[in-house]
N, C-alpha and C positions, 0 to 999 in steps of 0.2 A: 387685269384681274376683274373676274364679273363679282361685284357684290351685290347688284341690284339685278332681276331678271323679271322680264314681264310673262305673265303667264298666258297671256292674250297674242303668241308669237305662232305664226304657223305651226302644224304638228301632218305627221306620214303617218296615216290612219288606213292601213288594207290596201294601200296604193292610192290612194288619194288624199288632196288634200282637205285639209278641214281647219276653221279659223272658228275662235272662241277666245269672246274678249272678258278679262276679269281684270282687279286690281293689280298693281304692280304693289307689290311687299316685300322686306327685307326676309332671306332666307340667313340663318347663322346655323353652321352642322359643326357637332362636335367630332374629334378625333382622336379617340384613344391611342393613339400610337404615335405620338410629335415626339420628336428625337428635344435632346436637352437645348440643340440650338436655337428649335425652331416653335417652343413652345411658345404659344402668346396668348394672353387674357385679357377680357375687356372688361372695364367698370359699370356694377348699372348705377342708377342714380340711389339706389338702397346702399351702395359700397361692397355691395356683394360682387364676387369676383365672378367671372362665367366664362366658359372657353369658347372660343371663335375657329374659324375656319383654319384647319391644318396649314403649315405652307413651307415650301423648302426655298430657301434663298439659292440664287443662281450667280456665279462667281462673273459671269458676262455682263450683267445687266446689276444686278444687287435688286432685281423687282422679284418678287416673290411668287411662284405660281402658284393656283389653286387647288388645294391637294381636299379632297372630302373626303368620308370615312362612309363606307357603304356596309362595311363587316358590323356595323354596330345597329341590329333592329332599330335603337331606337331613332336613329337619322339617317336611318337608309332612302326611306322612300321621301326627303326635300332632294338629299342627294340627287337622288335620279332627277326628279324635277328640276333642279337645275340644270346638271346635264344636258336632260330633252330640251328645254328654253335655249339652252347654247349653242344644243344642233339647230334647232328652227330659224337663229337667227342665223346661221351660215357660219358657225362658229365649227372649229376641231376640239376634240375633247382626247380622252385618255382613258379607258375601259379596262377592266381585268377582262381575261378570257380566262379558257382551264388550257389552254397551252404557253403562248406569252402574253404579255400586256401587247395593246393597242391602241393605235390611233385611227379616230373614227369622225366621219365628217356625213352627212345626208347625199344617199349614192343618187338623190336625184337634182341635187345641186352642183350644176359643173363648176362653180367657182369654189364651193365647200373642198368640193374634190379636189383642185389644184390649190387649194391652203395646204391641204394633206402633203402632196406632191412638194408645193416647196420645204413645209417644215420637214418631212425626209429629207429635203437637199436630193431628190430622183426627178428624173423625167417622164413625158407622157408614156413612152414607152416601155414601161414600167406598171401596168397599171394593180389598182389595189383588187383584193377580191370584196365581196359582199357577202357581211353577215345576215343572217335571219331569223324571225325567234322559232319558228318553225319549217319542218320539210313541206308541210299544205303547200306555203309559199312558192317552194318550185315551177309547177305550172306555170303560173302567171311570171315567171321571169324568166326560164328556158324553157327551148321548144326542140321536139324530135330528143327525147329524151331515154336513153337506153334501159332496157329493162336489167342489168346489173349494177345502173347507176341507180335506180330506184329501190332494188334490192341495198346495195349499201346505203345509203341514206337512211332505210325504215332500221338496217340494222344497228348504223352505228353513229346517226345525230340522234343527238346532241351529241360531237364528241371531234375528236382530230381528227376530221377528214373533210379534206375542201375535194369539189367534185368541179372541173373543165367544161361547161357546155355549151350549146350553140344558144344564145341570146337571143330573147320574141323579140324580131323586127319591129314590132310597136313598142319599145320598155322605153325608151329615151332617155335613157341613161347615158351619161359621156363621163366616163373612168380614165379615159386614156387611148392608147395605141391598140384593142381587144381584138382588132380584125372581127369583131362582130360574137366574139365570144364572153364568157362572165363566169366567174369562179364562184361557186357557191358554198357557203359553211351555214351551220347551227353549232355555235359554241354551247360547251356544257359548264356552262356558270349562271348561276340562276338570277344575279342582280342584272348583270349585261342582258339577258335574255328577256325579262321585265323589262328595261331600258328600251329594246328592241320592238317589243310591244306598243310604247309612246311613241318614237318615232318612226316607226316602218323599220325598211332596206336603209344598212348603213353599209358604205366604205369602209373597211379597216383593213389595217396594211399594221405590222407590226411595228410598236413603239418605240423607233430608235432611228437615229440620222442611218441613212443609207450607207451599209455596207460596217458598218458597227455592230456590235453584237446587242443582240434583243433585251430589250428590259423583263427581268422576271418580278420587279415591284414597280408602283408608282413612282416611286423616290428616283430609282433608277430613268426613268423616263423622263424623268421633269429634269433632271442630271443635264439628258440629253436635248431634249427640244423646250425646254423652260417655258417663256411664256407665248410660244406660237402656238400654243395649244390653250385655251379658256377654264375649262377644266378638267382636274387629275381626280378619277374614281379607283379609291384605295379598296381593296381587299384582302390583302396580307398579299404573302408570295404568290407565286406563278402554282398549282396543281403537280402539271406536267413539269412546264420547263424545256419543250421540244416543239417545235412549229409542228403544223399539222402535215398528215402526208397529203400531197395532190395528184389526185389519176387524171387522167386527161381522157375525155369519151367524146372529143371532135373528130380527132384525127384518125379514129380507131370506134368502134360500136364495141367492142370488145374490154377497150381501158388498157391502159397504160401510166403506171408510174411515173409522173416526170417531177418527184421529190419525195424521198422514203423519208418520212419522220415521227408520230407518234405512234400512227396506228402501221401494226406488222404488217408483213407481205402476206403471212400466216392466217392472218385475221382476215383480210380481203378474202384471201382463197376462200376462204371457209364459206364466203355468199358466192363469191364472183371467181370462181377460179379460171376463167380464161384473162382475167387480166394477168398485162404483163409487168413482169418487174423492172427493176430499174434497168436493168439485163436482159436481152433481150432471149429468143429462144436459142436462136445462132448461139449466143453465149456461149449459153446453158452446155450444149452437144460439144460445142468445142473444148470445153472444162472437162465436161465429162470425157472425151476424147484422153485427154490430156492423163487423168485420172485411172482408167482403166489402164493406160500404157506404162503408168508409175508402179500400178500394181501387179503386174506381171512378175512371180517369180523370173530369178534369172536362169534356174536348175530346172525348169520346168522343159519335159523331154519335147521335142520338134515332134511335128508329124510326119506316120509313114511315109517316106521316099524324100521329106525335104533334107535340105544339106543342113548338114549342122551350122548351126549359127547362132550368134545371143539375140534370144527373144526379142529383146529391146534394146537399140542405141538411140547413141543424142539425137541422130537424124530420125528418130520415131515420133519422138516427141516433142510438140507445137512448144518453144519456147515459149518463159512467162511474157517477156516484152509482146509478142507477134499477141498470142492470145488475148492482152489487155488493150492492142491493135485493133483483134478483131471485134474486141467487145465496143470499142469506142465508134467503129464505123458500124457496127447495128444502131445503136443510137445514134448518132447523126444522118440516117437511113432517113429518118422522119422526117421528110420535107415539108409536110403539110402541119406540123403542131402548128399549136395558137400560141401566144403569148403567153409565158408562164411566169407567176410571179415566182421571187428568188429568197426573200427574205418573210415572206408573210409568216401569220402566227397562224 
C-alpha cells in the first residue's frame, strides 16, 4: 500500500522527461462508495472522526489495496496525484476507462511494463497497447500512418477504438513481442485522460488476470490482481462495458478488423469504408452466394430450351460448415498481421 508518495518522482511530460523536487506529504482521499466491510475511519487528535483511503480486503493475502475515489470533485485531483507519483516510481496502477477498467504502468519503463505483464499472469508476447490523452500524440509514436486511420481517429477519439500501427523506430519503447508495431487509443473518460496528461504514454492492457473476464469496477479488479497493483482509481462502473474494436493498418493500408467490439463496423464505414471486417470480402460473396441460392423460388419457370429441373438442390448450395471453412481460411490468409492484443479494453 502507497500511503506516502513523493511528489519530487520523475513525471512523462510531451515525451520527455522532467524532474521537480518538492516536499513529500501525506495524501488521505475520501471514498464515498466503501462497501459496509471495508469502511474505515481514522481519529484526529480533536476526536473528530474523518475517512481515509477506500480499500477492499483480499482473501489471498488479507493486505488491503488501494482503492481512491476519483468520481468525487472534491478528491479527485490528490487522486490522480498519487496515481502519477505511483506511475513515476515504476509502480502499476488501475484506471477507469469508458470501455473496461485498466491496468496501467509507464509505456516507457520496461520494467513498469513487465510488472503489468506479471500481474496479468501473460507473456511478452502478449503485449499491452498504449493509452493517450490525445490524437496530436500520434505522430511522435507512429510512423507512415494511413489516411483512414487518421480519418478514424479525428472521428472517433476519444472513444473505443484502438488503431495497429507501424511504431517511429526512435520511440524506445519495449511492451513486449510488437514485431515493431504499437496499438494506439484515446480513452473517452476524462479523469484517465487528465492522468494521461501528468504522466505521458501509458501501457494499459485491461484489468483482470489473463484470460478472466474484464473488470467493469475497481472492486472487481483489485478481486483480481489485489495488491500487485499500488493504486486502484474508482469511478463508479465501466460506460461501456465492451473492449474497444482494434483495426490493424500494418498489414493492410486499407484496415482490417482484427477485434469487433465497441465501435460498429457501421460506424467505421461511415469514415473508412474500405476497411474490412472481421469477414473478409471472400466471405462476404460466398454468404451472398449462399443467399441468393436460398432464395430462389422453386416454381420459378426454367429458361427457353433448358430441361426442366429444380432451380435449386443441395448440391447448389455452399453448405453452412464449408462456408464458415471458407470464412476461417480468409482470415488466416493474413500472414503478415502484427501482434494483436486479445483481451485489452
Amino acid at each position: 500500500m502507497i500511503s506516502q508518495v513523493g511528489r519530487g518522482s520523475s513525471r512523462l511530460d510531451d515525451g520527455a522527461r522532467m524532474y521537480d523536487m518538492d516536499e513529500t506529504d501525506q495524501m488521505t482521499v475520501e471514498d464515498n462508495e466503501l462497501t459496509e466491510d471495508t469502511d474505515v475511519e481514522s481519529t484526529d487528535t480533536d476526536g473528530q472522526s474523518e475517512p481515509i483511503e477506500a480499500v477492499a480486503e483480499t482473501e489471498d493475502t488479507g493486505i488491503a489495496p488501494l482503492i481512491l475515489d476519483v468520481a468525487n470533485p472534491a478528491t479527485y485531483e490528490e487522486a490522480l496525484e498519487q496515481a502519477a507519483d505511483a506511475i513515476a516510481d515504476g509502480e502499476c496502477i488501475v484506471l477507469p476507462t469508458d470501455t473496461v477498467y485498466g491496468i496501467g504502468a509507464d509505456a516507457l519503463d520496461s520494467l513498469a511494463v513487465q510488472r503489468l505483464l506479471n500481474a496479468k499472469e501473460r507473456g511478452r508476447d502478449m503485449p499491452p497497447p498504449v493509452l493517450v490523452s490525445d490524437s496530436v500524440a500520434l505522430p511522435a509514436l507512429c510512423q507512415h500512418i494511413p489516411v483512414a486511420a487518421e480519418a478514424l481517429a479525428e472521428k472517433y477519439w476519444p472513444g473505443g477504438l484502438t488503431l495497429i500501427l507501424r511504431a517511429q523506430e526512435s520511440l524506445g519503447m519495449d511492451l513486449g513481442e510488437t514485431n515493431g508495431t504499437l496499438a494506439v487509443r484515446v480513452p473517452d473518460q476524462d479523469q484517465t485522460r487528465e492522468l494521461l496528461r501528468m504522466t505521458g504514454p501509458m501501457a494499459v492492457s485491461s484489468a483482470n488476470k489473463s484470460g478472466h473476464p474484464a473488470a467493469l469496477t475497481a472492486q472487481e479488479a483489485a478481486n483480481q490482481l489485489g495488491v500487485t497493483v499500488a493504486v486502484y482509481l474508482d469511478a463508479g462502473p465501466s460506460r461501456v462495458g465492451e473492449a474497444s474494436t482494434i483495426i490493424d493498418f500494418v498489414s493492410t493500408t486499407d484496415g482490417k478488423v482484427v477485434r469487433q467490439g465497441a465501435l460498429s463496423l457501421e460506424a467505421i464505414h461511415e469514415v473508412a469504408p474500405d476497411v474490412v471486417g472481421m469477414e473478409g470480402p471472400e466471405d462476404e460473396a460466398a454468404e451472398e452466394d449462399v443467399r441468393k441460392a436460398e432464395t430462389i423460388p422453386s416454381d420459378e419457370p426454367s429458361p427457353e430450351g433448358a430441361a426442366e429441373s429444380p432451380t435449386s438442390t443441395t448440391d447448389d448450395v455452399v453448405p453452412a460448415e464449408e462456408t464458415e471453412q471458407i470464412a476461417q481460411s480468409a482470415t488466416a490468409a493474413d500472414t503478415e498481421a502484427p501482434v494483436t492484443p486479445t483481451d485489452e479494453n
